[in-house]
N, C-alpha and C positions, 0 to 999 in steps of 0.2 A: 504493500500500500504506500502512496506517494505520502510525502510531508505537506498538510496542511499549515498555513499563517493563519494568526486567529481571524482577518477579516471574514476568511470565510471557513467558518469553522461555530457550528451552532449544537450547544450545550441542553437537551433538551427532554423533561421527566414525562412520561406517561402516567397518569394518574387517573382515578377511579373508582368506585365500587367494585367489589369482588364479583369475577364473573359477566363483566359489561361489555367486555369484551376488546380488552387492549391487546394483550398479547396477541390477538386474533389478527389486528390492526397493523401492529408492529408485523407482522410475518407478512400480512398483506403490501406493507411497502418495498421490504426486502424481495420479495416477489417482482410487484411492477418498475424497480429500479434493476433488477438483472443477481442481485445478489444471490438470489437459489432458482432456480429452475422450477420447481412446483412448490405449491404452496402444503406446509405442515399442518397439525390439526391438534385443537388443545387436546382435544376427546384421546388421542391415539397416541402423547406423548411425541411427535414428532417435530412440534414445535425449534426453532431457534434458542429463541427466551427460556422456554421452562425443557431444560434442559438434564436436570435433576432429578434421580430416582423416586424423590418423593412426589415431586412435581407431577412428571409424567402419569404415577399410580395415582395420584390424587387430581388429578384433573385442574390443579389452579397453580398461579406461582407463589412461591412462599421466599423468593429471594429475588433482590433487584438484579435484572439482566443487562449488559451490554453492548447493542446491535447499532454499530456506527455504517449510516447507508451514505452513500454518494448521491445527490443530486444536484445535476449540473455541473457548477465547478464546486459548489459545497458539501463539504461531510459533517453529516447530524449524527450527533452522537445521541443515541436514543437508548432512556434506562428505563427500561420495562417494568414497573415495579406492582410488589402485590397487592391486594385492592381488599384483602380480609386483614381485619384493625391486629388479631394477634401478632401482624407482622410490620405493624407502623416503624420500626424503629430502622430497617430496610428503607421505607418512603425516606426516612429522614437524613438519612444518609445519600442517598440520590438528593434530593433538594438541596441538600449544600454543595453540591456542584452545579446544578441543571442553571441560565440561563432565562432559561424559559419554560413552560408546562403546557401537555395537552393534556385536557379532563375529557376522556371518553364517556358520553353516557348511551345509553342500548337505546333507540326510540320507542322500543314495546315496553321496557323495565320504567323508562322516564326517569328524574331524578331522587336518587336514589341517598340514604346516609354518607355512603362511603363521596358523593360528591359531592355534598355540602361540606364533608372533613375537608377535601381535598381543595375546595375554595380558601377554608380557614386559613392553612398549611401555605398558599400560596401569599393569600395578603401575610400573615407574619412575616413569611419570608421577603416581600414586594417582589414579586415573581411577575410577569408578563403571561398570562395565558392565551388560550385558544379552545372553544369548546366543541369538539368533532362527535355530531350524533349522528353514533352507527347504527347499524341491522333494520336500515332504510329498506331492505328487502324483504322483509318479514311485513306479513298480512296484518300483523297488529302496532304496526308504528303509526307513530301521532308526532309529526316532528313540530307541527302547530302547540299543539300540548306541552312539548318539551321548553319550547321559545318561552312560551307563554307561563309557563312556571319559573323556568328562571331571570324571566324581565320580574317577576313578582316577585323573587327573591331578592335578584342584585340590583335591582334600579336600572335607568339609563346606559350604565357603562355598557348590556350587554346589545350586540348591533348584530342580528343574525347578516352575515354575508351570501349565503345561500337560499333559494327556493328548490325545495325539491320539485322534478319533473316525474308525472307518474304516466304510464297510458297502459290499459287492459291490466288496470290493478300490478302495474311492475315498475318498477324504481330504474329509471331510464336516463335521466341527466337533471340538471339543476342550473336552475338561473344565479348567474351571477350580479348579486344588487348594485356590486360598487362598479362594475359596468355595463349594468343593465343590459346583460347579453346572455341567450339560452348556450346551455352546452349537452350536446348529447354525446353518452359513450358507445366507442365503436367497436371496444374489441373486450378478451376479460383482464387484458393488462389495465384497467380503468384510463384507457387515453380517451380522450373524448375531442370533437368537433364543435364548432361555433353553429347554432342556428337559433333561430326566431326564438321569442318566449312566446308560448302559446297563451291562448286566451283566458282560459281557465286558472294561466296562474297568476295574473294579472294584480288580482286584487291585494292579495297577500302578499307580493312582490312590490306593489305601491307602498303597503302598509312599512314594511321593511324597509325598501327606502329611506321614506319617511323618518322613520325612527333612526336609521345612519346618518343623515343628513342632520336629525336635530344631534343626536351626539357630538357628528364634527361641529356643528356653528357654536356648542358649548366650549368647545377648548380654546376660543381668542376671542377677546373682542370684536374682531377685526371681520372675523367670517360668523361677530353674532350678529352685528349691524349688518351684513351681505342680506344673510339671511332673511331679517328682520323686513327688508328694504326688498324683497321676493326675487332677490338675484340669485342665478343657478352658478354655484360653484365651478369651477375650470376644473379637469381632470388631474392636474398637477396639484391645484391645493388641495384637494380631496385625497390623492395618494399619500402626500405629504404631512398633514393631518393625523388620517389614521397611521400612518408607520409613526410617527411619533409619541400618539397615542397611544399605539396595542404597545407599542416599545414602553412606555413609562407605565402600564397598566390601568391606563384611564378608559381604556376601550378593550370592550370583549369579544371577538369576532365569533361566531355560529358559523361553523362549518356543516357538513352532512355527505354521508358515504355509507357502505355497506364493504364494513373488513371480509366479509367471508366469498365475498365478487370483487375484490378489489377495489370498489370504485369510489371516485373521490379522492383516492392515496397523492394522486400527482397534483391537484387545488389543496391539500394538506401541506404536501413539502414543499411546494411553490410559497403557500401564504407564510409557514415557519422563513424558508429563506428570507423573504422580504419584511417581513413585521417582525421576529424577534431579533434581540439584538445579541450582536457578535460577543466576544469576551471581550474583544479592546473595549467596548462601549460599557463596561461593566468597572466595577470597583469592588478591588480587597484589599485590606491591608492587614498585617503584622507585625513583630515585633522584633526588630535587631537588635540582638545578643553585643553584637559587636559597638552599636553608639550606643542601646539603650533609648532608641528612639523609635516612632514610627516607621514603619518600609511602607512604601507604597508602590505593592506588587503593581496589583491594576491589568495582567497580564499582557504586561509589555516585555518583548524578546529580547530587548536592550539590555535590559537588565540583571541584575545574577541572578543566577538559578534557585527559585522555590517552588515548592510543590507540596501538597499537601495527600495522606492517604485518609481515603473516603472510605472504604472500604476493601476488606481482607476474604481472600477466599480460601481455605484449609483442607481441600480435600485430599482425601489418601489417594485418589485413582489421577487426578490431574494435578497434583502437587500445590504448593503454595505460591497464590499470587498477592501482590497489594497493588490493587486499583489506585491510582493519583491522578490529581488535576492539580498540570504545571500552571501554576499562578506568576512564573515573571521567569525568562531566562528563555533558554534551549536546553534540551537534555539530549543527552546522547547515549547511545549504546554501553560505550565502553569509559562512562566517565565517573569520578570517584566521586560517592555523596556522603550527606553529612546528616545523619540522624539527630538534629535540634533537639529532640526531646530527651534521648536515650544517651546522646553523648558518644555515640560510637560513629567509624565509619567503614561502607560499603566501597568494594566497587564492581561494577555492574559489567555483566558478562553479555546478557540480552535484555533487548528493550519489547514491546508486545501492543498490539492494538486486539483486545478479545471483541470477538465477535460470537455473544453465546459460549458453550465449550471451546471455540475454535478460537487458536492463537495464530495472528498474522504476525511475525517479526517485521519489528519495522529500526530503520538506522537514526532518528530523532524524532522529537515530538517537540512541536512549538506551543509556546504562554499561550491560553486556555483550551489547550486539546486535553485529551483522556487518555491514558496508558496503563499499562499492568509491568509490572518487576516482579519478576521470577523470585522466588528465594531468599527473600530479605531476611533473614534472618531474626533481626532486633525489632523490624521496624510491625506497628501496630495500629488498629486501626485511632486515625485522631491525631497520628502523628506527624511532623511537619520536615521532610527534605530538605536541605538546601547544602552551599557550600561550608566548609568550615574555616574560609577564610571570611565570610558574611553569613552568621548563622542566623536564620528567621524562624520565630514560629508564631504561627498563627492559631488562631482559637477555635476548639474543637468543637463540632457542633453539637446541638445539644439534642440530645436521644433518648426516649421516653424512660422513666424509671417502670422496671418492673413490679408489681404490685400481689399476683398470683401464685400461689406456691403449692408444693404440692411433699410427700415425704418419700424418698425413693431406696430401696437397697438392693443388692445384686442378689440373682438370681441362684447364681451359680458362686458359692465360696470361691475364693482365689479371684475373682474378679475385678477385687476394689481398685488395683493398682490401673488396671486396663481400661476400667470406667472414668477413672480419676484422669487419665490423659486424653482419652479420647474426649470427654466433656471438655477438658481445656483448650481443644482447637475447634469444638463446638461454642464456644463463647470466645473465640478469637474472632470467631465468624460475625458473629452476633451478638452484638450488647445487649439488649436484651435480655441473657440468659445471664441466669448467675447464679452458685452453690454459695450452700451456708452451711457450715460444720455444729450447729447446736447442741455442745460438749453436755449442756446441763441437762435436757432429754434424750439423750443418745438417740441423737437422729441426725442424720442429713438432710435439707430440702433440697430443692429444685424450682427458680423462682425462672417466671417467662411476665409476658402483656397476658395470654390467657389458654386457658384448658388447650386448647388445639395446636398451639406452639406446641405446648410443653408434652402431647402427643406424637408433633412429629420428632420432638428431640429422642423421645425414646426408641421410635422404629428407625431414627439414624443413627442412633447406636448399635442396633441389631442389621440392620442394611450394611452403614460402611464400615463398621468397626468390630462385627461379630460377638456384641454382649449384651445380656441381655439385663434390663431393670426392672421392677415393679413397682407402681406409682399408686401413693396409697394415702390418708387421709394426714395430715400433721397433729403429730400431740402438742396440743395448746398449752405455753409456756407457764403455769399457772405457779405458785410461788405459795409457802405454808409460812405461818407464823402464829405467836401466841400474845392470848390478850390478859394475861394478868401476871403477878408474879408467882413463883414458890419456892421453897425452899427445899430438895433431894439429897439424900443418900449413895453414892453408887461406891460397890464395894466388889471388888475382883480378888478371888483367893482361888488358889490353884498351887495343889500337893500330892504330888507325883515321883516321891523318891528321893533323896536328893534337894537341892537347892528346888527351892518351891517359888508363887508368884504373889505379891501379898499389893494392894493397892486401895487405897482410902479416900475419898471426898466427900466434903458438902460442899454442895452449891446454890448459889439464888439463879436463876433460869427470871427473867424480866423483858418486856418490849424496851427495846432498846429506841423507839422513834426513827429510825432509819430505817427503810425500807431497803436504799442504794447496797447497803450495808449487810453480806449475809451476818455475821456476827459483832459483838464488841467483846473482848477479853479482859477481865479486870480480876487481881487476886488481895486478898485484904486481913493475911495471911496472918496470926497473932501466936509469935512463942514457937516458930518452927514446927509445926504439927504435921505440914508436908513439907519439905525440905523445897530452898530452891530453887535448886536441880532440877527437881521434878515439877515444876512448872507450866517448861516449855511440852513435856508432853502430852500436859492437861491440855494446853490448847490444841496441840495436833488429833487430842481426841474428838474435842469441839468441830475445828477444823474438818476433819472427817463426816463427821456426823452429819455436817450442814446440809451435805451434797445432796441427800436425799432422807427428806422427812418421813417422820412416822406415819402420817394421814394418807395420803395417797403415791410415798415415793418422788415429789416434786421438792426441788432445794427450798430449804430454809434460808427466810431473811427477816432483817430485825427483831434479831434476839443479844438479848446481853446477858454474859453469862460470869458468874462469878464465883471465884472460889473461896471460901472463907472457914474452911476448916478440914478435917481429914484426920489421919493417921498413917504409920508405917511403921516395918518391918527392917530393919537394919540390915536383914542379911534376904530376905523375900523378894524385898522392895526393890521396883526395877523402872526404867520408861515405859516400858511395854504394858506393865500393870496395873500404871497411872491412867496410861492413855487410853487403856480396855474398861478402866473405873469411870473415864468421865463419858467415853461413851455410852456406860448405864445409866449415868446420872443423865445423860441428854436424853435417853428416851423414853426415862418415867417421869422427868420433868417436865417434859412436852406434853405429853398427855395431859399432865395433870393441872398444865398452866393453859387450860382453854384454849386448843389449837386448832386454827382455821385456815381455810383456804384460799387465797387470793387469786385475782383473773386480774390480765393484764390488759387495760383501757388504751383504746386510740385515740387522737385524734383525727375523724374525719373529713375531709372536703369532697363535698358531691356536686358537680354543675350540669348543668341541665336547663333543656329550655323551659320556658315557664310553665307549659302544658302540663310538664308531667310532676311538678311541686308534691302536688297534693300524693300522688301514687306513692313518690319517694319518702316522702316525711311519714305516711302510714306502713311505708314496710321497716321505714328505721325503728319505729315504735314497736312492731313487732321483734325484731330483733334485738330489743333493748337499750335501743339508742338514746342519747338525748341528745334533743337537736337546739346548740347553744345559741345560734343565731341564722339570718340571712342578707348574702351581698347580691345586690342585683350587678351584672356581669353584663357586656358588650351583647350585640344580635339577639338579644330577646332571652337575654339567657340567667337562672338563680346560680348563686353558689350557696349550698347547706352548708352549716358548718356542724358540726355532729362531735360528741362524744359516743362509742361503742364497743363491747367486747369483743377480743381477739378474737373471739370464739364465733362471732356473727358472722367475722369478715371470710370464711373459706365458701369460696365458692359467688362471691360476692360481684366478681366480676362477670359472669353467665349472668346472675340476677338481675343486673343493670340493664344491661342491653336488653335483654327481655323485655323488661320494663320500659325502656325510655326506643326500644327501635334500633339499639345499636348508638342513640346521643347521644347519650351519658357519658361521662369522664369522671374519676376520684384517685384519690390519692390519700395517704395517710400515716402518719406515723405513731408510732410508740410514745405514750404517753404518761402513765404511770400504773400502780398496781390499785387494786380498790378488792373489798373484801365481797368474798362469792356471794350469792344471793344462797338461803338454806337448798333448792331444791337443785340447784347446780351442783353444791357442795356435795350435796349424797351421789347423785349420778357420777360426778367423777369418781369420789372415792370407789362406790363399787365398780366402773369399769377397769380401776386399777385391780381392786379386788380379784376380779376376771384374769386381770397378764397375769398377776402375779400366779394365780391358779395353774 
């Protein structure tokens, strides 16, 4: 593949609802530009984009793809990315490179969650879009519908460019508004021919108009008074307008095609060519290590070399690559870089243009094209390239936190070591994923965005890495402590021959008011009664004991324990016999100092559009929430703000979407312990009753 300069070189995310049919779209271009010879099929895995064993078996993509097509003299570098939320943090990663965004929506499905996210996603980002409604060949499309929903969602900015042309009920060509001219297709490469707009489409092609023309007269003065004054715009300030428009995002063009016939592909990457804008037209900056000042990359070739990785791919069958977008410089094949973050340096053997699974070698990449490096060894994703005689790094983008967890252990003994690597280049892959060792319930989780992630993580453990997991409910981190004081006894003797084991305490056992705090140790020792020596073993008895309470086997926290008297044995008396004494003493003191259960409280944030207030706030109540207040939030939208048990939150993410359509967003953290309600208290203790059995 030849070396593009950024002029012509356009950085560009497919976005969507799961299902709507992008990848279908992306294979349809690759198609009518020459890039494959027949077109793939998501159904049959033969796809470009979903290239992946899971992908393939599961029929959608679940990781952002890379299919840079040529058209013209420009190459689109197009990230195919997946349209189901458990795999947002993929979207998000593609959007800190992309440029600009096409939102696919189906014209039978209409718009749908997944493309209202993907609006959001955009304006945060100030992204330039384009919205292409496909499967214009299906009997049940409504592209009027479509228009018509989303002028009522977004206002003004949105300016359908297209009329679709129908005759004997078939999707035949489309008028184009901004040159009020039919086009009909002639072959199934979607090339089409110039002819009349028929009569029929007249109206809604006026209306359309209409509404493009008021959008341009909105962006100057200059063409509001034209307007105003019933002057028809020149073709050149009308070009000129919208390219500056759809380029700043004041303007949303409506396209319309049919991915699975090709057609429309070629008014798709013609309108990307022309209305999004290049990397030079773009701004990024970073930070020089070497002045301590701003860089401003900007993707200018001028300049040294930075690059940032967006994304990493780990697979055992195609090796290790990290995806980059060079942000200022030239890279070259064989030139030595500087890992900003890591402090180490590479140097690079082969450079790569992926297309899908397929590696093109390519000899450089210019300031804002896309590339892959083989083999980096140190480098991760988030990390920032450059040289190490001007180190830059730039800021990592920001990638959803996982909130879902779930508790996993191997199937097959001997496994832990082979589960424990192979998950680590599964979250090299994927931020998103992340393990938690929780020492104190002897468990590990497995935390994703939601249930379906964290399903495929498991069959790509059994796919590419031959191991097997089982994913199973998490024991809620729940914490025992006592609510009064007393004073115990605990006495250790053991005579067996010989040198015997003789050990003596009294203790006060008390809440200590720390919660943070499994214990306090205090001794108040009068006339040497335990020597001390033997002190420190009393506390390691403590110490011990802590780890798991009498009541349910959950650690003990906020107890203070004291030592204030005892006895010994001059020749019996030993550490061992101390520290066996005060473990008695901790566990008929516990008992006997009114010992309860504690759950661990969140705090949460729920947002949500207004509609579904009322649904949320009645299932938090069920759940045992309290709900501390409300923020009213940008587009129509509440944030709950919630107190709730740990215990509520599994499974919490299904719940939501259910609930709210797939709107909902929350998030939450760890907030403090608060004592069990009586009827939780018993159910847990007897389900430990139950393990322990």
């Amino acid at each position: 593949m030849q070396t593009y300069k950024y002029e012509n070189i356009r950085n560009v995310a497919i976005l969507g609802h799961g299902s709507c049919g992008k990848t279908t779209l992306v294979e349809a271009m690759a198609y009518t530009t020459g890039v494959i010879d027949r077109m793939g099929r998501v159904e049959d895995g033969t796809t470009i984009s979903d290239y992946d064993k899971e992908e393939a078996k599961r029929g959608f993509s679940v990781s952002t793809s890379l299919v840079p097509i040529i058209w013209k003299d420009t190459k689109i570098n197009f990230l195919d990315t997946p349209g189901y939320f458990d795999f947002i943090g993929e979207v998000e990663e593609a959007l800190s490179v992309a440029d600009g965004a096409v939102i696919v929506v189906s014209a039978k499905a209409g718009v749908e969650v997944g493309t209202l996210k993907a609006w959001d996603m955009c304006e945060r980002m100030k992204l330039p879009r384009i919205f292409f409604i496909t499967d214009m060949d299906d009997d049940n499309a409504s592209y009027r519908e479509v228009v018509e929903n989303l002028k009522e969602r977004f206002g003004n900015r949105i300016a359908p460019f297209h009329t679709p042309i129908r005759e004997n009920e078939t999707f035949v060509g489309f008028v184009n508004v901004v040159k009020m001219a039919g086009r009909k297709f002639t072959n199934k490469l979607g090339e089409y021919t110039d002819g009349n707009i028929p009569e029929y489409c007249m109206d809604y092609t006026n209306q359309y108009r209409n509404h493009l023309i008021e959008a341009v007269a909105e962006t100057s003065e200059e063409l509001m008074e034209k307007y105003f004054a019933g002057e028809e715009f020149t073709e050149v300030e009308l070009e000129t307008a919208i390219r500056s428009n759809v380029a700043g995002g004041d303007m949303v063009p409506i396209l319309c095609g049919s991915g699975i016939q090709g057609r429309g592909c070629h008014a798709l990457l013609q309108a990307i060519d022309k209305y999004f804008p290049s990397p030079n037209k773009c701004v990024i900056t970073g930070m020089s290590h070497k002045t301590e000042t701003t860089f401003m990359a900007d993707y200018d070739a001028n300049k040294d070399f930075s690059a940032k990785v967006f994304k990493t791919i780990a697979d055992p069958f195609i090796g290790k690559f990290s995806l980059i977008k060079v942000c200022s410089g030239v890279l070259k094949s064989d030139d030595v870089i500087y890992n900003t973050n890591k402090g180490t340096e590479e140097k690079l053997s082969r450079l790569y243009v992926l297309r899908g699974k397929e590696q093109i070698e390519v000899k450089e990449l210019y300031a804002g094209d896309i590339g892959a490096i083989g083999k980096l060894n140190s480098a991760q994703t988030g990390d920032t390239l450059s040289t190490k005689a001007n180190p830059i790094e730039f800021t990592k983008a920001r990638i959803s936190v996982p909130y879902t967890y779930v508790r996993y252990n191997a199937v097959n003994k001997g496994d832990d070591d082979k589960i424990s690597q192979a998950l680590a280049k599964i979250m090299e892959e994927d931020l998103t994923i992340k393990t938690v060792n929780d020492t104190d319930n002897r468990q590990t989780l497995l935390y994703g965005i939601g249930d379906q992630q964290l399903e495929i993580v498991k069959s790509k453990l059994s796919g590419r890495y031959k191991v097997e997991i089982n994913l199973s409910k998490p024991k809620v981190p729940y914490r025992e402590t006592i609510r009064k004081s007393v004073q115990v006894q605990g006495r250790h003797k053991k005579q067996s021959g010989g040198a015997g084991q003789f050990g003596d305490v009294i203790m006060i056992f008390e809440p200590s008011g720390d919660l943070e705090k499994p214990y306090v140790f205090e001794e108040r020792i009068v006339g040497g009664s335990v020597p001390r020596n033997f002190h420190p073993a009393v506390e390691k008895g403590i110490a011990e004991s802590v780890l798991k309470g009498p009541l349910a086997g959950y650690p003990v926290v906020g107890v203070k324990a004291v030592l204030i008297d005892g006895s010994y044995h001059p020749v019996d008396s030993n550490e061992m016999a101390f520290k066996l004494a005060a473990i008695k003493a901790f566990k008929e003191g516990i008992m006997e100092a009114t010992p309860i259960l504690l759950e661990p409280i969140a705090s949460l944030k729920v947002v949500i559009p207004d509609a579904y207030t009322g649904d949320i706030m009645g299932d938090l109540s069920k759940k045992r929430g309290r709900v501390l207040g409300m923020n009213p939030v940008p587009n129509g939208k509440q944030e709950i703000i919630a107190d709730i048990p740990v215990s509520s939150l599994y499974g919490y993410s299904t719940d939501l979407r259910s609930m709210t359509g797939g709107f909902g967003d929350y998030s939450y953290t760890f907030d403090r312990y608060e004592p069990a309600p009586s009827d939780v208290q018993a159910h847990v203790i007897e389900e430990a009753a139950k393990e322990e059995a």
